[in-house]
N, C-alpha and C positions, 0 to 999 in steps of 0.2 A: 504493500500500500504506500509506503514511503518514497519508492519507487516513481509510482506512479502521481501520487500527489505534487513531487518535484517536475515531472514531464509537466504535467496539466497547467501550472504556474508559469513553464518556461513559453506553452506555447498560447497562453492567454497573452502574456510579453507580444508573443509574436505577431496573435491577430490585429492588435493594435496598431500596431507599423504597418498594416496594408491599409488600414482606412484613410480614406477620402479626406473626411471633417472627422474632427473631434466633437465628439460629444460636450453637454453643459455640466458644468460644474455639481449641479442638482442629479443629472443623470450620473454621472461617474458615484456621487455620496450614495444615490440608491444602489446600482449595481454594486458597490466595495459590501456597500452595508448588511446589502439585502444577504449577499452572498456568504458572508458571515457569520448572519444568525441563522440562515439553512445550515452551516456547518454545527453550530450549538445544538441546535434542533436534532441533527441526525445523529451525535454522540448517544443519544437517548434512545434511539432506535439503530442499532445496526443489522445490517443483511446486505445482500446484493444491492437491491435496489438503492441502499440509502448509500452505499462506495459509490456507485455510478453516479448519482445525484451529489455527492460528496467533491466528485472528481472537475464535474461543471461549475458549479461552484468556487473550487480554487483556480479553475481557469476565470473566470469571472473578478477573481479577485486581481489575477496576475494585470488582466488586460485593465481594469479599473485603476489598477495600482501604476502601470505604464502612461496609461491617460492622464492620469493627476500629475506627473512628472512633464509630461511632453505641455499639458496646459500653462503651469508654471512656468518651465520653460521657453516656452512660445511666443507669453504675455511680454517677457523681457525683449521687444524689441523698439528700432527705429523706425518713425513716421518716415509715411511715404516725403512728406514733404519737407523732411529734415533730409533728405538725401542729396549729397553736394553744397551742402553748407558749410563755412567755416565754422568751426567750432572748438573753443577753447576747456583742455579737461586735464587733469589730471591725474593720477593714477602710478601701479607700478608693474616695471618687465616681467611678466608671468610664467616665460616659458625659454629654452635654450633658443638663443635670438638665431635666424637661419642671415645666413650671408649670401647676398645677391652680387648681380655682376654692378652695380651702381649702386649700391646701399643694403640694408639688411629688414630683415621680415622676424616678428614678434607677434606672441598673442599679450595683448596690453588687457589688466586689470581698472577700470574705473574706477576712480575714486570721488571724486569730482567733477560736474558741469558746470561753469563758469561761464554761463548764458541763461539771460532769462528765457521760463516758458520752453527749456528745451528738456528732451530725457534721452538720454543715450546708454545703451545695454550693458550690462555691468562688465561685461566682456567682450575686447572685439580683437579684430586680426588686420593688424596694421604694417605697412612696408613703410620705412625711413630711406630716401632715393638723396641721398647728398654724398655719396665719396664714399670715404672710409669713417662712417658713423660705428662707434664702439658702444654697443650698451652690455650692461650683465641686467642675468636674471634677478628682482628684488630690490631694484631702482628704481625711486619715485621720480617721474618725472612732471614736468607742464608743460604743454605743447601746445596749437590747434590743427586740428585735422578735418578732413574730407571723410564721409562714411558714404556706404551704400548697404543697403538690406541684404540678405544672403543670397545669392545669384549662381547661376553657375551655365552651364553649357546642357539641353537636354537634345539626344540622340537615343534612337534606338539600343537600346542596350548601353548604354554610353555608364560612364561615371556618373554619380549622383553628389556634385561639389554641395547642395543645401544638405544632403542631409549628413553630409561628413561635418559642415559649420552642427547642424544641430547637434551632434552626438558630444563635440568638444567645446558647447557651449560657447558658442562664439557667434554671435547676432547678428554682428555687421561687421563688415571688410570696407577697409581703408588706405590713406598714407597721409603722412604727417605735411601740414606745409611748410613749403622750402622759406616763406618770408616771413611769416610772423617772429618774434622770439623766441627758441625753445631756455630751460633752464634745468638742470637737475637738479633736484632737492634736497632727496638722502641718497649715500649709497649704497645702503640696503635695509629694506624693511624684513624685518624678522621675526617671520611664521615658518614652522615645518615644511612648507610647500614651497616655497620662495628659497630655502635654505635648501632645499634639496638638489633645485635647478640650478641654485648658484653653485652647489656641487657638482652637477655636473659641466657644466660649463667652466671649472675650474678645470676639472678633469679635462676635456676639449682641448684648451690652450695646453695644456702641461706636455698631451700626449701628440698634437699636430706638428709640432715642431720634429717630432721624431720620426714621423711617419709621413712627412712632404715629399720625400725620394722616395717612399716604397709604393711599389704599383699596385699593392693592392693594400694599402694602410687605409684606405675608406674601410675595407671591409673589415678591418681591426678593431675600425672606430664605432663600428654599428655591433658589433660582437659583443665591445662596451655598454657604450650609451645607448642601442637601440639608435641611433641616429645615422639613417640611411642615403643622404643624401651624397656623403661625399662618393659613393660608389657612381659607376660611369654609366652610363647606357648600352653601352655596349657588354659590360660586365654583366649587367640584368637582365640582356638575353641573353646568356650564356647562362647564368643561373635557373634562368627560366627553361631551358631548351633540356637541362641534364636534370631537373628537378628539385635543384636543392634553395630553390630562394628561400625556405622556412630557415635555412641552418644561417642564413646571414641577418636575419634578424633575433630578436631576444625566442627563441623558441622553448617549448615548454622542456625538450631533452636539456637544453643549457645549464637553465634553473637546475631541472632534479639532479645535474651531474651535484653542480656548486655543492646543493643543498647534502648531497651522499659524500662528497669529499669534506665539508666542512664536520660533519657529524661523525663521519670517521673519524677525523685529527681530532677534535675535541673530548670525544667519548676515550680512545687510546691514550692522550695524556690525562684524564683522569681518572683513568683507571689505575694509574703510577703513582698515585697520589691519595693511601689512606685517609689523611685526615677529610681531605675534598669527596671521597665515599664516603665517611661518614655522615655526611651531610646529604647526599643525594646518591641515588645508583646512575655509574657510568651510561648507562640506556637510557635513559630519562635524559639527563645532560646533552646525550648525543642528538636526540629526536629534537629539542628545543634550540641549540645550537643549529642544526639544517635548515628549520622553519626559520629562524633569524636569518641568517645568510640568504636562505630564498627572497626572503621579505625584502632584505635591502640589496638586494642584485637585481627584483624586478621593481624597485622604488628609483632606484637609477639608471635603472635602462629605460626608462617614461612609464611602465607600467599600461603596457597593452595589452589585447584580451588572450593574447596565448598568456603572456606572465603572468593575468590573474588567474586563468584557470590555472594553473600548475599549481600554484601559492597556494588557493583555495583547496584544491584536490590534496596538495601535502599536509596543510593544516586535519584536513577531515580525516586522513588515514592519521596522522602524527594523533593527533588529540583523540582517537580512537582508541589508540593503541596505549598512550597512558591512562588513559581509564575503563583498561580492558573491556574495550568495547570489539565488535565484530561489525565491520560495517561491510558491503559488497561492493565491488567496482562498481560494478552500475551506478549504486546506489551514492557512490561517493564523486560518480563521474556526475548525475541530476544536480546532485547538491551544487557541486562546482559551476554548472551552467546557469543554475537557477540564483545562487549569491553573486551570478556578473552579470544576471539580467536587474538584479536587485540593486546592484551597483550602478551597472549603466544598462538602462533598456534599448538603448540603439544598438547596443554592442550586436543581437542579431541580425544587426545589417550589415555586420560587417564580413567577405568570405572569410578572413583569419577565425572568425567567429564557429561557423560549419565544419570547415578543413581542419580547426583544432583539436575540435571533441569529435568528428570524426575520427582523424588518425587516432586519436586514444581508446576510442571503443573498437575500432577494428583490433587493435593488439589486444585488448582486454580479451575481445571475440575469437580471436585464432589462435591466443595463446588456453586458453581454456581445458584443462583437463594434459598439458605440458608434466615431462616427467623430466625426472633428474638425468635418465638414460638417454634422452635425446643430446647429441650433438651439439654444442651451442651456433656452432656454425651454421648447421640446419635449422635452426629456429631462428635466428635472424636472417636467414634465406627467405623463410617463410613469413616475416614481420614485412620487409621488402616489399614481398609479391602481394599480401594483402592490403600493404597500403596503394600500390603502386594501382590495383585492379579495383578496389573498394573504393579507392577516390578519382578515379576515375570517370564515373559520370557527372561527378564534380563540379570536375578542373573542364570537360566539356561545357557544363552548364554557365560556366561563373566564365572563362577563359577561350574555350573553342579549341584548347587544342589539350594532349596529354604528353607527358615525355617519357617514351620508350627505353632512353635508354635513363632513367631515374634510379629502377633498383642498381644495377651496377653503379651508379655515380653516389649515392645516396653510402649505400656497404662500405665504401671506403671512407666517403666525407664524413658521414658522420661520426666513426671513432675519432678521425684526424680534429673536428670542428672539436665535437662536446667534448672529448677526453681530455685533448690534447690542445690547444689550440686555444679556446677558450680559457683555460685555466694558466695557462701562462701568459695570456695578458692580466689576467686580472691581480694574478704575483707581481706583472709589470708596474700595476696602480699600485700596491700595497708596498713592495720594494724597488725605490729606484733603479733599477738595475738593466742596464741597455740590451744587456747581451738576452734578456728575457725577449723582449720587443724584436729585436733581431731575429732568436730562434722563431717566435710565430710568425711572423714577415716570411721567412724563411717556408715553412711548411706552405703556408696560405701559395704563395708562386708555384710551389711544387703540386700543390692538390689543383691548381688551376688547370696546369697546363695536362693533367691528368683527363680534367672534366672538360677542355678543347678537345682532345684524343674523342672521348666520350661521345659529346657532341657534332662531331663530324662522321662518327660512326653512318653507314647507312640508313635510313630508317629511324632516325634518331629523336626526331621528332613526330608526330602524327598532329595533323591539324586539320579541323573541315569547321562545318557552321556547325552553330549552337541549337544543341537541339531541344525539341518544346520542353514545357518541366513534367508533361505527362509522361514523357519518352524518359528522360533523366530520373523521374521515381522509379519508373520501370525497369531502368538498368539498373539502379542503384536496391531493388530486390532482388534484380539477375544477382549481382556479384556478392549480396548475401548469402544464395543460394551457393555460387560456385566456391565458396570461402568456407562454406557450413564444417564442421568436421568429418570425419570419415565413419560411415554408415549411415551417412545419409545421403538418399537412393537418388537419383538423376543428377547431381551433382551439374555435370554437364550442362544439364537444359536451362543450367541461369543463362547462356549461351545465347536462347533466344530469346531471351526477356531482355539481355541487352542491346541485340541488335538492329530495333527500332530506333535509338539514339543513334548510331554509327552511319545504318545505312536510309533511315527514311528520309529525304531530299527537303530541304524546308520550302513553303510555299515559293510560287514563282510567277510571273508572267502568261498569260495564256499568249497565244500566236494571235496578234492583230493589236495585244494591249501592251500600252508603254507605264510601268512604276517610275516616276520621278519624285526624287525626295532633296529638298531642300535646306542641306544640314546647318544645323545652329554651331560653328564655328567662332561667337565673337563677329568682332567686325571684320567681315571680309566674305568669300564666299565659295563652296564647295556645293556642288548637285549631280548626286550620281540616277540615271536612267538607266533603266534597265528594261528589256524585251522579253522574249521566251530565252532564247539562246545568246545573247549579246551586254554585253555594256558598255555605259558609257559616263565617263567621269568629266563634267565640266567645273573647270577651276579644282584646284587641290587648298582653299583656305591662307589662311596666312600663318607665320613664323610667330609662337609666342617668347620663342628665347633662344638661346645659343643653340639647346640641344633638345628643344621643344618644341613642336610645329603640329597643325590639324589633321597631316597627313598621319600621324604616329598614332596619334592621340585619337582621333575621330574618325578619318577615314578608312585605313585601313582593318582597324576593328570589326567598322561597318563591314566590310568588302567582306572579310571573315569568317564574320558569324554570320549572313548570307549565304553561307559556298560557292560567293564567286572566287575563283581561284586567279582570274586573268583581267584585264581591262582591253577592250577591246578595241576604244578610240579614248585618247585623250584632249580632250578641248581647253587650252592656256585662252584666257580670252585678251591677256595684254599684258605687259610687263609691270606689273604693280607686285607688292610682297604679300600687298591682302590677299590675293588670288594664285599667287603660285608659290608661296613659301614653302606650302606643305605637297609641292611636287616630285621633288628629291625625294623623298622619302618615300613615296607611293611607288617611282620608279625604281627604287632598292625593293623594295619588300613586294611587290608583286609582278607581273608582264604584263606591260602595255606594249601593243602590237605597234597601232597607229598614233603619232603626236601632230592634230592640225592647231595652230597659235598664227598669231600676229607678230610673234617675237621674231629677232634682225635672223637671219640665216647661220649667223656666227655666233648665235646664243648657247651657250654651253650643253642647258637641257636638250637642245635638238639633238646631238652627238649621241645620246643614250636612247634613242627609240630608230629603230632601222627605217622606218617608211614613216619621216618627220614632214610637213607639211605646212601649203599657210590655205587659213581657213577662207576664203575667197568666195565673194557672192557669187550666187549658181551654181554653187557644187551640193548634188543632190545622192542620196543613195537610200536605200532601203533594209531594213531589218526585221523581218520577222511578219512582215506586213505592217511595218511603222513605218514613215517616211520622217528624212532626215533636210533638215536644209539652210544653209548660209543665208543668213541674207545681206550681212554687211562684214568687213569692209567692200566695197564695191570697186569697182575696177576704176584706177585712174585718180580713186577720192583718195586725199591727200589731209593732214591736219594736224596744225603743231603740237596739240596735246594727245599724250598717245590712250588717253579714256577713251577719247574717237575711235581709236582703232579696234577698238574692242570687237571682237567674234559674235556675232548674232545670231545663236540657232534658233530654227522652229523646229517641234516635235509635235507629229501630226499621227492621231490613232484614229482611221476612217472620220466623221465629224468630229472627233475632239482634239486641240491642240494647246500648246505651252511653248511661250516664246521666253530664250535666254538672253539676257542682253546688255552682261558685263556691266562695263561702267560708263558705255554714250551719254553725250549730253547733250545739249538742244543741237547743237550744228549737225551731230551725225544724224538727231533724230527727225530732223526737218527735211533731209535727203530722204528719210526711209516710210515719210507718212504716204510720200505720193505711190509709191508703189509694194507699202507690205500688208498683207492680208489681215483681217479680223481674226483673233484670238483668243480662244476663252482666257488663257490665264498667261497673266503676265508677272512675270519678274521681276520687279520695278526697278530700273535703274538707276546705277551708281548710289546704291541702297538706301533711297530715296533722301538723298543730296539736292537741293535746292538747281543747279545746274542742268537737273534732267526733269524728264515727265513733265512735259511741257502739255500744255491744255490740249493741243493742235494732237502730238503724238495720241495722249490717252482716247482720245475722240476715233481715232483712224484703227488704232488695235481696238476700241472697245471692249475692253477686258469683263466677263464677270468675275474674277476675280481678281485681288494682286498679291502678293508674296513680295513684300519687303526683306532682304538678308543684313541683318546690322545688329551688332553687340550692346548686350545692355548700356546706358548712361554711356557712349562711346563720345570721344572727347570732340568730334567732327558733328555732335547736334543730329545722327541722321536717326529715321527722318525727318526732316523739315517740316514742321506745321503748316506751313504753305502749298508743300506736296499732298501731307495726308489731308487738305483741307478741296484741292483739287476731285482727288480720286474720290472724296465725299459728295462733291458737288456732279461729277458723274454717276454718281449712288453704284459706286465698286466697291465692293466689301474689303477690307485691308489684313491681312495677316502677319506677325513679322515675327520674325526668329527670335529676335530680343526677348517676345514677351510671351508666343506661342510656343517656340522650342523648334525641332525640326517639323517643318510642312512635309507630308505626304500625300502625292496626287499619284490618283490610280486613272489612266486614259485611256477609256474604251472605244470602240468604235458608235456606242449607244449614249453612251454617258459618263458621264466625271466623277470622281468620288475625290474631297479633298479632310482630311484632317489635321490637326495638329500635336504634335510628342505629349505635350502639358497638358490636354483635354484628354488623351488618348488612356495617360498612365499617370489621373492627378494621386495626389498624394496629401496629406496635412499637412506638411508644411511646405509645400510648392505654392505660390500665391500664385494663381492665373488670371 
């Protein structure tokens, strides 16, 4: 029953995070309350009946108890119309400050609003863009800043940036202004939280120095701190591709090694030590000794949800076991879930949240009924294969792809990581001593080029689309089934329970109908179309940083988890960085056959696609039974701003059609009213920039609908009030990525179907 009462709590946690709206305040006191005294009530009668009624109930409590946190929560935010204001506050550095290529990123504590009539969220996440700004965590500062409410980019499948702000309580996102005065106050305010950060942030400086030459000291420093940025990207696909990115973060094997070596040493020197047994038995000592060290290894490594479940789980076995108690893994692995649903209720959204108590129940699961005669060899053979096959529809679901070659990279890294590796850095922090830091510097290179070998293997990775969640529970009872122990009969046939994930093809195109989707990128613009058989990627987005762009991030995910495998025509519509930043990268990670662009012939990117072209009115071709077709730049048209030259397709499904059309403005659009056809759905150009959508144009395409592409609060004003004021006075309904998320339009030969991501897949705290 215990068991089961702890499920039923985590997954009341859970139904809450799918709803829409939140419930009222009145409604949450009834359901906690009600939910309650049925529990009172059925202690007085027990049987079947009143556990089953028992078990709804504390789901009821779970999700009332989730709601009243997420309301709170919630309640703490920024007026719309405080958005973009100066505003003068107060407060202290809350968090290990991150370092940017022009200044540094911090979650800031509010202390203070130093404006009337204003409220700003007790927590926000603020970037400082001046040089080489130094702050520590537990610095009071005064400043004024710029806020915005919690925003982020929605795509099919995409990241969810609001609900990562809500889980870390951070309300609103900002940056500090460059001209008002800043001052600091104190240099450090002292609470346990603030002190802890400022530990590690001492730790940071102490150890970066050391590990600036080594090529994989990021990965030293995240072993530590938990703080994974200084690792490369290119490292993260390599981690990704052989399976081991769990071991480069604080994972829960890390913890239990610490917490097994620290309660060793401890328990061993006190058992040398009469009079210190006198006082306590060396067992006791040892078990409270591990759970300390656990505690402040995942208090410094940030304490995320693999480090509390571990912390939690060793606590529940530890304090079991000095008060000889019996508790079951299950039973101990509920409890762990349900006190980091109780700690943090978003924590189920997070995948480290699934994949953690996953891995841990699968070993609990295949090791079960384990004898001393087995092998140990073979039993971590067999821990491997269960993880590797039991998370597996997963890492499909959450990711799209799995890595084959994971058990063998995983068998070796992880003795070299937990055992070995780990524990002499952390001697590194405790003992100055270089030659510690050296030796794991040392192993880490060595295990790398181990896990290159790995990955370059044939077959080494497996990747297709993401398949539905009904296909995904389905597999994920196959590889229960295939995992079960031995005598039990078909073993095999989980075989086919999984094979609807792998091979059923996700929806697609019929012959005759064009899918265009209009991804929410930020300012700038990416739209892939797709037919039965074909695609077609116009614009790849823009560049968010040195090593960050929409093609990494957005597009190619998309491309992905679709099972498109190839691109079939790439459309650059003009040399701007909003639209072809995140081209390079599309061009690495997948094949583009065809590249047609306005860009000069000597453009770098034409070099990397074999049949490179320029997109030129009257070039017409056919897919699927969709027709494709240029209509601008035109032959002979000339114009000193190259947004003119921008690529203009139409996509045309029997009567229904969608016109693309970069970033023209009145000059080009004034050449193209006198000869381009009526349109249901337009694109609105130069993402509706004051420059474009001119009266004369929107009148000649008569759009029923338009599709603005522009990032929230973007510094460029787009759209224009004068634009969106236009397309009103034509009574064309307006859509925009900023605020809609990614537009999807399905073009039939009969009819349109248009929707948008944020109405598609609202959420409670997504404001539409």
């Amino acid at each position: 029953m215990r068991l089961a009462a702890l499920t039923a709590f985590v997954l009341g946690v859970c139904a809450l995070q799918w709803q829409t709206s939140l419930p009222g305040a009145a409604t949450i006191a009834m359901l906690g309350g009600g939910a309650a005294l049925v529990l009172l009530v059925l202690r007085l009668n027990p049987g079947p009946l009143a556990r089953a009624i028992a078990l709804i109930a504390i789901g009821c409590i779970g999700f009332a108890y989730a709601a009243g946190h997420a309301m709170w929560r919630m309640a703490d935010e920024l007026a719309f119309d405080d958005e973009g204001r100066d505003i003068a506050v107060s407060g202290v550095i809350a968090s290990l400050p991150v370092k940017l290529e022009r200044g540094v990123r911090f979650e800031f504590d509010v202390e203070r609003v130093i404006a009337p009539n204003m409220r700003v969220p007790s927590r926000v996440l603020l970037g400082w863009y001046s040089g080489d700004i130094v702050v520590q965590p537990g610095e009071r500062w005064a400043f004024t800043v710029r806020l915005k409410r919690p925003h982020g980019t929605m795509n099919p499948g995409g990241f969810d940036f609001e609900a990562w702000m809500l889980e870390r309580n951070l309300r609103a996102s900002g940056y500090v202004r460059a001209g008002p005065p800043v001052s600091r106050l104190h240099a450090m305010v002292w609470t346990p939280r603030y002190a802890i950060e400022r530990a590690r942030s001492n730790l940071r400086e102490r150890l970066q120095p050391k590990l600036v030459d080594k090529r994989y000291g990021g990965v030293l420093l995240a072993l530590v701190l938990g703080d994974q940025r200084a690792i490369s990207d290119a490292d993260w696909t390599l981690f990704n591709r052989t399976g081991i990115g769990h071991l480069v973060s604080i994972s829960g094997l890390h913890i239990t090694m610490i917490a097994s070596l620290a309660g060793l040493a401890v328990g061993a020197l006190w058992r040398r030590s009469p009079p210190l047994l006198a006082h306590a038995a060396a067992q006791t000592v040892a078990v409270l000794s591990g759970l300390t060290a656990a505690f402040l290894y995942a208090l410094l490594a940030g304490w995320g949800v693999p480090a509390q479940r571990t912390v939690v789980m060793l606590a529940t076995v530890g304090i079991a076991w000095l008060l000889s108690s019996r508790i079951g893994a299950a039973t101990s692995l509920a409890l762990a879930a349900a006190l980091v649903c109780l700690i943090d209720p978003w924590a189920v959204l997070a995948p480290g949240f699934w994949l953690s108590f996953g891995a841990v129940a699968l070993i609990f699961y295949v090791s079960a009924g384990w004898t001393g005669r087995e092998p140990r060899a073979l039993q971590w053979l067999r821990v491997q294969w269960a993880i590797t096959v039991g998370l597996a529809p997963a890492a499909l679901l959450l990711f799209g792809q799995v890595s084959v070659a994971g058990p063998l990279a995983n068998a070796v890294a992880i003795p070299v990581v937990s055992v070995v590796v780990t524990p002499l850095v952390l001697l590194a922090v405790v003992l100055p001593l270089d030659l510690l830091l050296e030796a794991a510097a040392w192993l880490v290179e060595w295990l790398l080029r181990f896990l290159e070998w790995c990955a370059a293997l044939p077959g080494a990775l497996w990747q297709q689309h993401v398949p539905s969640l009904w296909a995904a529970a389905l597999a994920m009872a196959g590889a229960v089934w295939i995992l079960a122990p031995r005598g039990v009969p078909w073993r095999a046939g989980g075989l086919a329970l999984m094979a609807p994930a792998f091979a059923l093809a996700p929806a697609a195109p019929a012959a005759g109908e064009a899918w265009i989707t209009a991804l929410d990128v930020g300012q700038g613009l990416a739209v892939v179309v797709r037919t039965a058989n074909r695609t077609l990627l116009y614009d790849a987005g823009p560049a968010y940083g040195p090593e960050a762009d929409s093609g990494g991030r957005i597009v190619v995910p998309l491309l992905r988890g679709a099972g498109i495998r190839g691109v079939d025509m790439m459309v650059l519509s003009h040399e701007d960085m909003d639209h072809l930043g995140g081209a390079l990268t599309v061009l690495e990670a997948v094949e583009v056959r065809v590249l047609a662009s306005s860009l000069a012939r000597a453009h770098p990117l034409n070099s990397l696609v074999a049949a490179a072209g320029r997109c030129a009115a009257g070039r017409r071709w056919e897919w699927d039974g969709v027709r494709f077709e240029f209509l601008h730049p035109q032959a002979g048209w000339e114009s000193s701003r190259r947004n003119n030259q921008s690529c203009v397709l139409r996509v045309a499904a029997g009567g229904a059609s969608m016109l693309l059309t970069g970033d023209i403005e009145r000059s080009a659009e004034s050449v193209l009213v006198e000869t381009i056809p009526q349109t249901d759905i337009l694109l609105v150009p130069h993402h509706g920039s004051r420059t474009s959508s001119s009266a004369e144009f929107i009148a000649a395409v008569a759009p029923r609908w338009a599709v603005v592409p522009a990032g929230y609060r973007n510094r460029f004003g787009h759209p224009a009030r004068e634009v969106l004021e236009r397309y009103a006075s034509a009574r064309v309904p307006v859509l925009r990525t900023d605020l809609d998320g990614a537009v999807s339009v399905v073009l039939k030969p009969d009819s349109i179907r248009i929707q948008s991501e944020r109405r598609l897949r609202p959420r409670y705290w997504r404001r539409v």
